[in-house]
matplotlib code that plots the C-alpha trace (Angstrom):
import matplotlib.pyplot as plt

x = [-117.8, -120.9, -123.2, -121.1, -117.6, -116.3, -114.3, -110.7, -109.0, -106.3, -105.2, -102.1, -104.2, -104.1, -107.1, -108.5, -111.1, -113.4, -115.3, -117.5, -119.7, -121.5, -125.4, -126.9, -129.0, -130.3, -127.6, -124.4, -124.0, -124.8, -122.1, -119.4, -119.8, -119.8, -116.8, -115.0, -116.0, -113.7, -110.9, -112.2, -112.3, -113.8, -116.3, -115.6, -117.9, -120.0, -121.8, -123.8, -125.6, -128.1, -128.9, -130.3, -129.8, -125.8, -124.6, -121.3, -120.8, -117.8, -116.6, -113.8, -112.7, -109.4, -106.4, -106.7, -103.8, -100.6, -98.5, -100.0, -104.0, -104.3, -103.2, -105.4, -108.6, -107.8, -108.0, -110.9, -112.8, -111.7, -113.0, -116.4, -117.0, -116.0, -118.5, -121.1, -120.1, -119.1, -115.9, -113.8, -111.4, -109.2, -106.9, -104.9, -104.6, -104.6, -107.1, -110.7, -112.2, -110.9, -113.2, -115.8, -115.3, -117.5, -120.6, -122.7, -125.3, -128.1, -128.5, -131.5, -132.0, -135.2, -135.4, -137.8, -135.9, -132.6, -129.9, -126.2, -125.4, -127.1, -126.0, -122.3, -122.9, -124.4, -121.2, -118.7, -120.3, -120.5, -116.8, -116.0, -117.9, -115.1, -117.5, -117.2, -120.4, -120.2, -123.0, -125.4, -129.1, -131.9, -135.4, -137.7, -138.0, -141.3, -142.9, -139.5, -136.0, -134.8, -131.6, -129.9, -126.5, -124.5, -122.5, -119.1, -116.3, -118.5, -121.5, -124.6, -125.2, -123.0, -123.8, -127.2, -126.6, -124.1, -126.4, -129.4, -127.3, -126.5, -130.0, -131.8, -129.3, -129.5, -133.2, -133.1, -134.7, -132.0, -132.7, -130.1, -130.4, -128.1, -127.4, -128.1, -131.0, -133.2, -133.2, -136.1, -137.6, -140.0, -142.6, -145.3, -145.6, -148.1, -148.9, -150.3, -153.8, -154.1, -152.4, -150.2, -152.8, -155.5, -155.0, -157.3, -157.3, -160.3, -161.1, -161.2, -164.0, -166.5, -165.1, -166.8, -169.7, -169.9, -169.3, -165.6, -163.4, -160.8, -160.4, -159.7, -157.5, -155.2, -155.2, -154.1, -151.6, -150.1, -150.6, -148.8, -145.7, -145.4, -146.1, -149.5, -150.1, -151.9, -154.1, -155.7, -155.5, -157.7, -160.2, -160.4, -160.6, -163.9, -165.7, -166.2, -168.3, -170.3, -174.3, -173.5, -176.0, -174.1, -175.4, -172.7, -170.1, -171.3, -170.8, -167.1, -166.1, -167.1, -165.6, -161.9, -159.3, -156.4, -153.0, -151.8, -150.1, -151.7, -153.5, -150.6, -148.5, -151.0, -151.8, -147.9, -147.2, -150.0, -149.3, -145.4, -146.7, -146.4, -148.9, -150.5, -152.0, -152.7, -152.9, -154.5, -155.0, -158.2, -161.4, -162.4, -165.6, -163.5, -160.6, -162.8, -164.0, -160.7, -159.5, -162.2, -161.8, -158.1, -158.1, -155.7, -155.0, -154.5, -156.3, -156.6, -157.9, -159.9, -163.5, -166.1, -168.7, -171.8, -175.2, -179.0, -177.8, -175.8, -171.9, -171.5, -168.0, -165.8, -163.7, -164.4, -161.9, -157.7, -156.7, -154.1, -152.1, -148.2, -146.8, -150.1, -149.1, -145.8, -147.6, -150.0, -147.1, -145.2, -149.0, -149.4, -145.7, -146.4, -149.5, -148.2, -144.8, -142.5, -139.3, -139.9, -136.4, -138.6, -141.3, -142.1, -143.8, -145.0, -146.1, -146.0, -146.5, -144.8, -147.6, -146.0, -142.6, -142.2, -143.5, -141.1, -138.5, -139.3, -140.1, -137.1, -137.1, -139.1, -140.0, -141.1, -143.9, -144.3, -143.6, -143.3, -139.4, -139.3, -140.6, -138.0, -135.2, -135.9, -137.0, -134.6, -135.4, -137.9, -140.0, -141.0, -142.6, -146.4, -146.7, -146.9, -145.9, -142.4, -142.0, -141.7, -138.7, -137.3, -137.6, -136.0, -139.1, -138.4, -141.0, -141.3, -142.1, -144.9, -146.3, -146.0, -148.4, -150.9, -150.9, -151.9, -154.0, -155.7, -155.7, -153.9, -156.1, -157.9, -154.8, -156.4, -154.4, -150.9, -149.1, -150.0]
y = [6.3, 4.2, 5.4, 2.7, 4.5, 7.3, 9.5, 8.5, 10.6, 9.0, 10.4, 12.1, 13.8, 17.6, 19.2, 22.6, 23.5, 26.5, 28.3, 30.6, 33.0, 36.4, 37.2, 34.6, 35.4, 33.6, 32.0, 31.6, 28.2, 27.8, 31.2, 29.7, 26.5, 28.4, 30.2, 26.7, 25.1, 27.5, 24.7, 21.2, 20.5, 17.2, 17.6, 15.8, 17.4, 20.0, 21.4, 24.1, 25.8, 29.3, 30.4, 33.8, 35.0, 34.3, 31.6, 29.2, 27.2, 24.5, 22.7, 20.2, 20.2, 19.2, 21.1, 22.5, 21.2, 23.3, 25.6, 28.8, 27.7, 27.6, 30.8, 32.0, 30.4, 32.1, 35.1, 34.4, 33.0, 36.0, 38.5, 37.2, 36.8, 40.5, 41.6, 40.1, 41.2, 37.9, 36.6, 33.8, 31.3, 28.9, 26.3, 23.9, 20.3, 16.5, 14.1, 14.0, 14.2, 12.0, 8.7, 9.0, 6.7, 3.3, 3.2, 5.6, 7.1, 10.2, 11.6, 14.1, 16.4, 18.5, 21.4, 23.6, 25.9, 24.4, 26.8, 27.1, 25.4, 22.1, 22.2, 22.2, 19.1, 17.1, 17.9, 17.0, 14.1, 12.7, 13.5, 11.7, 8.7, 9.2, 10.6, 13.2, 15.3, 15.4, 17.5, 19.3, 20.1, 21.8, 20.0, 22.1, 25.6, 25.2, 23.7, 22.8, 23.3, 19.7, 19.5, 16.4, 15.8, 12.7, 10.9, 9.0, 6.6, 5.1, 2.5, 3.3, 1.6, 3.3, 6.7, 6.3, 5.2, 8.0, 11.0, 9.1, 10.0, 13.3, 14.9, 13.7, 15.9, 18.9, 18.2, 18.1, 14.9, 13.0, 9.7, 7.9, 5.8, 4.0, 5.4, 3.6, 3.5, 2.5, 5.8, 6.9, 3.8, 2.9, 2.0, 1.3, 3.5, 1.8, 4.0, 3.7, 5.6, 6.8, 9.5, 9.0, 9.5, 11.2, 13.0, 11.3, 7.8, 6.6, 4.1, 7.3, 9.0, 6.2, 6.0, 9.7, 8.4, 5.7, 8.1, 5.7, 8.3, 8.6, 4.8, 4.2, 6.7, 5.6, 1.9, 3.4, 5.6, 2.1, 0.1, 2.6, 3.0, -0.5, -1.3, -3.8, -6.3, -4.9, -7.7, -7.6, -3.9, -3.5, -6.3, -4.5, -1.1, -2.6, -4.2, -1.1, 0.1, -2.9, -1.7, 1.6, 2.4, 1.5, 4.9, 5.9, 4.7, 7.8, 10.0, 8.9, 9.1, 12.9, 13.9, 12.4, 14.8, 14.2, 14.7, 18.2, 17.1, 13.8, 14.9, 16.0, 13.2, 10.8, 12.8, 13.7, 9.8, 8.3, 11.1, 9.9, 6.2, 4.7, 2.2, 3.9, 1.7, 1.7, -0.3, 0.6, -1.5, 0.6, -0.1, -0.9, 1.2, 3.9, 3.1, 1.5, 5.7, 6.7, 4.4, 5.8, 8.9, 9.0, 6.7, 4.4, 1.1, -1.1, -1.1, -3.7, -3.2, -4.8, -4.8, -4.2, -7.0, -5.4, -7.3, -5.9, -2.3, -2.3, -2.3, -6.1, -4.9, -7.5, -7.5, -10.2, -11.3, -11.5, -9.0, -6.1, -6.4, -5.6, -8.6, -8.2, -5.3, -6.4, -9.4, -6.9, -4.7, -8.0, -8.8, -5.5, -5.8, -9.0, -8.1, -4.2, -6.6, -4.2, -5.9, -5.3, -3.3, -1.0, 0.1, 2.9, 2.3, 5.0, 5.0, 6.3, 3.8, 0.6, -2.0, 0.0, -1.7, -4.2, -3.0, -0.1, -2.5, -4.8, -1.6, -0.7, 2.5, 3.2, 6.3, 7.1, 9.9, 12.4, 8.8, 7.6, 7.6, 4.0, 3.6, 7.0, 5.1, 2.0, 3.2, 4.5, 8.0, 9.7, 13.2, 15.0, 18.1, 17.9, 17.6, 14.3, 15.6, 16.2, 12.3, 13.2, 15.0, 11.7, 9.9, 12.5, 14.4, 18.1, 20.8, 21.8, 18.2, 18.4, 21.5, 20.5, 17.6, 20.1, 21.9, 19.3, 17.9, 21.5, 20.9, 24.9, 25.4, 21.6, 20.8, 20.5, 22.2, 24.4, 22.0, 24.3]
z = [-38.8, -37.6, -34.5, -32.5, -32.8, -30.6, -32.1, -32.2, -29.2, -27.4, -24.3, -25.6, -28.4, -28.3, -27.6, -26.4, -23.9, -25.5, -22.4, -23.0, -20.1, -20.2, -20.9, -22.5, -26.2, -28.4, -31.4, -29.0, -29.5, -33.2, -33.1, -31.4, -33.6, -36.4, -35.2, -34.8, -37.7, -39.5, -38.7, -39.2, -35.5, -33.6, -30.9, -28.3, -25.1, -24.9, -21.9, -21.2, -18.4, -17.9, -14.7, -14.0, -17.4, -17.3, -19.7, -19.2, -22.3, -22.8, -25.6, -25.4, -29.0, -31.3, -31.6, -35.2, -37.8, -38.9, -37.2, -36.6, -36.9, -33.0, -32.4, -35.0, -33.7, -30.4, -31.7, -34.1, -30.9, -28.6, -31.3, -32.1, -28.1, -27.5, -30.6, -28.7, -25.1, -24.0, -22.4, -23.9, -22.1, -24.3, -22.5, -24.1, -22.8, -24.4, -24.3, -23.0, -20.0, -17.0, -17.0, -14.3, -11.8, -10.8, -8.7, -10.4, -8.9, -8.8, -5.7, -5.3, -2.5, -1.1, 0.5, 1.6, 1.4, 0.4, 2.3, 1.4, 4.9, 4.0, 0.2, 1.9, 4.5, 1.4, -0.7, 1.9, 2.9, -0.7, -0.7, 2.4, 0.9, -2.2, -4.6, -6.9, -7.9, -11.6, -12.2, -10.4, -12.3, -10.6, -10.9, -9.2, -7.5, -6.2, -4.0, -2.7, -4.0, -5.5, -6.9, -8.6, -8.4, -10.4, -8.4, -9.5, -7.4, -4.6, -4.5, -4.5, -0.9, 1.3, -0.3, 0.5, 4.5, 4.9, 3.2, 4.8, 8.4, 6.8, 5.9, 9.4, 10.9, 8.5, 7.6, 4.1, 2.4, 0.0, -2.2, -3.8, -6.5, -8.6, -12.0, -15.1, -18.0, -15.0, -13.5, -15.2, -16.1, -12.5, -15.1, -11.6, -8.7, -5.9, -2.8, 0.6, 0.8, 4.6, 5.2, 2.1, -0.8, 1.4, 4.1, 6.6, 8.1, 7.0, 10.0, 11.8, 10.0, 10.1, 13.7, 14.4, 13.0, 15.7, 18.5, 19.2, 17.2, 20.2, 21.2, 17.5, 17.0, 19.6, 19.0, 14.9, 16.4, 17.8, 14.7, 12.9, 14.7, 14.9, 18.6, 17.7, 15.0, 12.6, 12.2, 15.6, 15.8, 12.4, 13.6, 17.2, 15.4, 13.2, 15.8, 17.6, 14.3, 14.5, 13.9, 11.9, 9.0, 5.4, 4.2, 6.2, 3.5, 1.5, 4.2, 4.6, 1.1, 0.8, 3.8, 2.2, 1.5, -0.9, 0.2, -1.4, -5.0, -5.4, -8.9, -9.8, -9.0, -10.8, -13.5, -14.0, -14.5, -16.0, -19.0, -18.8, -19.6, -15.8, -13.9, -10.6, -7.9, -3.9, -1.4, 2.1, 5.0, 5.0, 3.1, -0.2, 0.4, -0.3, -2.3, -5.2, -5.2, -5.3, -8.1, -10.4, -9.6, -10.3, -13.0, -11.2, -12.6, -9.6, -6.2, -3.4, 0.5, 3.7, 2.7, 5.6, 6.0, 5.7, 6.6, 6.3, 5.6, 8.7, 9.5, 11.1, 12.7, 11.1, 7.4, 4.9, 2.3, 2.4, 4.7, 3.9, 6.3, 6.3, 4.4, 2.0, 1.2, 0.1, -1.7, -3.8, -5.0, -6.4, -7.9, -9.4, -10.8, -12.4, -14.0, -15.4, -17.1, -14.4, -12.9, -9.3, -9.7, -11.5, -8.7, -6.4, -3.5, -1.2, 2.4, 5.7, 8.4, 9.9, 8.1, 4.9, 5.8, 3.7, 0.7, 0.8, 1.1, -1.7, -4.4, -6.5, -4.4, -1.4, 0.2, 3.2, 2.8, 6.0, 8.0, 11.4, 12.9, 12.0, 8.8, 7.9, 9.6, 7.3, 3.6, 1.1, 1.4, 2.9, 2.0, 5.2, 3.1, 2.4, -1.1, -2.4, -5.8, -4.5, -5.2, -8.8, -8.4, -6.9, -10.5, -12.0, -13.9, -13.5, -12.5, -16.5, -17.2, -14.8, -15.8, -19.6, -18.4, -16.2, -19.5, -21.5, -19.5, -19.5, -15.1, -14.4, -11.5, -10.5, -7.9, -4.6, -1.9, -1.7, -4.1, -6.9]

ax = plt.figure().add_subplot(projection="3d")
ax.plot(x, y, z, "-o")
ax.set_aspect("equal")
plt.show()
């Protein structure tokens, strides 16, 4: 039989459903297939779960051939379970599994902690949707509790409006994303840098330095919820640094503080083969530092003018504004070979908008109500790692690559 052709089990085919549960060991698996393969059986599914200790094993197999040969595996099956302290289950039934149904998709879901109450309104609403959860796979149990569950019999779209509704009223944070060899392959992740990648905004810290900290705090407060145009708001922001000392650009980049996970996050997918670039309506002064220093592969921002050692109060070059932003992500996709279906972009304010929007998946990062309202998910816990659970890559996964990378204790901040 070639690698192309299923095994030949029509739906009226006799078959048996092996289960399998007690303390798990070591060898159960190869036993019970041992066990089986007494009676020339076909495997048709096999699935198999540990948690806390306790193992549930199922196999979907053939009826074995001849009168008498299933009753005999029964009780072949029951005994070698009860000589290991195990309990068997063996039902009979035809065919294979039901087909899953269309619109495919993998819904993950955050919580910090994730209680029984929220698990339950995320379940009912993908069953008022017409979804079934197919199976349900824990990613991570620390930082936060992310759980992924594959969805069948609804699209992707409405799934993701309804939990979307669903987990700002429960406050979990849920991403949907269609199903499919995609899933794990965002091959370019491009982020935000203020208050996405760093904690700070970095206007405001040469700001202190001027003595205008407070007016420019308030006029990025606006910007970023999306009540001024960015433009003039950056330009009206800069003028007021107009005379500083450019030593001050040193100053600035040692007082930045990453976001808590950000090595991590980095690290994790530049070790699983992804691209990893930013884009900040900030300052080049400080994100050409940052690229280095993370070993990013793409970084674009607003460049200060500088003039005589001094701060002249105006930008020079394209400016990043909203729309650049979206502009650079399709630049960056473009020059890393990524379909733009196959991008993250991460962000937090309302000049992050359209990026988000044009990205494969966006998500909003510890955001502003309206850039949560309009991504398509958000992550309102303070790790930026978290986004990895998002593509799928469990919490082993990352720690294999902290491991590797020989990093156990190098993670800045509560993340690790």
């Amino acid at each position: 039989m070639s690698a192309s052709q299923p095994p030949q089990t029509t739906d009226a085919a006799p078959t048996l459903l092996v289960k399998i549960f007690g303390k798990d060991r070591p060898g159960i698996t190869a036993g019970l297939f041992d066990t089986l393969a007494a009676y020339s059986l076909d495997v048709i599914d096999i699935e198999q779960v540990v948690t806390r200790g306790r193992i549930v094993l199922c196999a979907l197999v053939t009826s074995p051939a001849g009168g008498g040969a299933e009753g005999e595996l029964r009780a072949t099956v029951h005994s070698w379970a009860d000589s290991l302290k195990l309990q068997a289950e063996i039902i009979s039934g035809t065919g294979d599994n039901r087909p899953r149904g269309s619109g495919r998709s993998h819904v993950t879901v955050l919580g910090h902690p994730l209680s029984a109450e929220s698990t339950a309104a995320i379940a009912a609403r993908i069953t008022s949707t017409g979804g079934n959860i197919d199976r349900i796979f824990r990613l991570a149990k620390y930082p936060v509790t992310a759980v992924e569950f594959a969805v069948s019999g609804t699209p992707t779209e409405p799934l993701r409006t309804a939990l979307a509704t669903e987990a700002a009223e429960i406050g979990v944070d849920v991403a949907v994303v269609s199903a499919g060899l995609h899933h794990r392959a965002q091959r370019l992740v491009v982020m935000d840098v203020d208050s996405t990648l760093i904690q700070d905004e970095v206007i405001e810290l040469f700001a202190a330095h001027a003595g205008c900290e407070e007016q420019v705090a308030e006029v990025t407060a606006r910007a970023m919820a999306g009540e001024l145009d960015f433009e003039q708001s950056l330009h009206a922001r800069v003028a007021l640094l107009a005379g500083l000392d450019a030593s001050v650009v040193e100053k600035v980049r040692a007082e930045v503080r990453l976001t808590p996970g950000a090595r991590t996050l980095i690290r994790t997918l530049k070790r699983l083969g992804y691209q990893v670039g930013v884009v900040s309506g900030g300052f080049t002064q400080v994100t050409d530092g940052l690229k280095d220093q993370l070993g990013l592969d793409f970084a674009s921002a607003n460049t200060l003018e500088i003039v005589d050692g001094k701060l002249t109060g105006r930008v020079v070059g394209e400016i990043v504004d909203r729309a650049g932003k979206a502009r650079l992500l399709r630049r960056f996709a473009a020059e890393a070979g990524v379909p733009l279906s196959q991008t993250v972009a991460i962000g937090d304010g309302a000049n992050d908008l359209d990026m988000l929007n044009a990205a494969g998946l966006g998500v909003a990062f510890n955001a502003k109500p309206v850039v949560r309202r309009a991504a398509h998910t958000a992550v309102n816990v303070p790790f930026l790692d978290t986004v990895l659970y998002l593509l799928g890559i469990t919490r082993e996964e990352v720690e294999e690559v902290e491991a590797a990378e020989g990093a156990g204790g190098a993670e800045e901040g509560p993340s690790r």
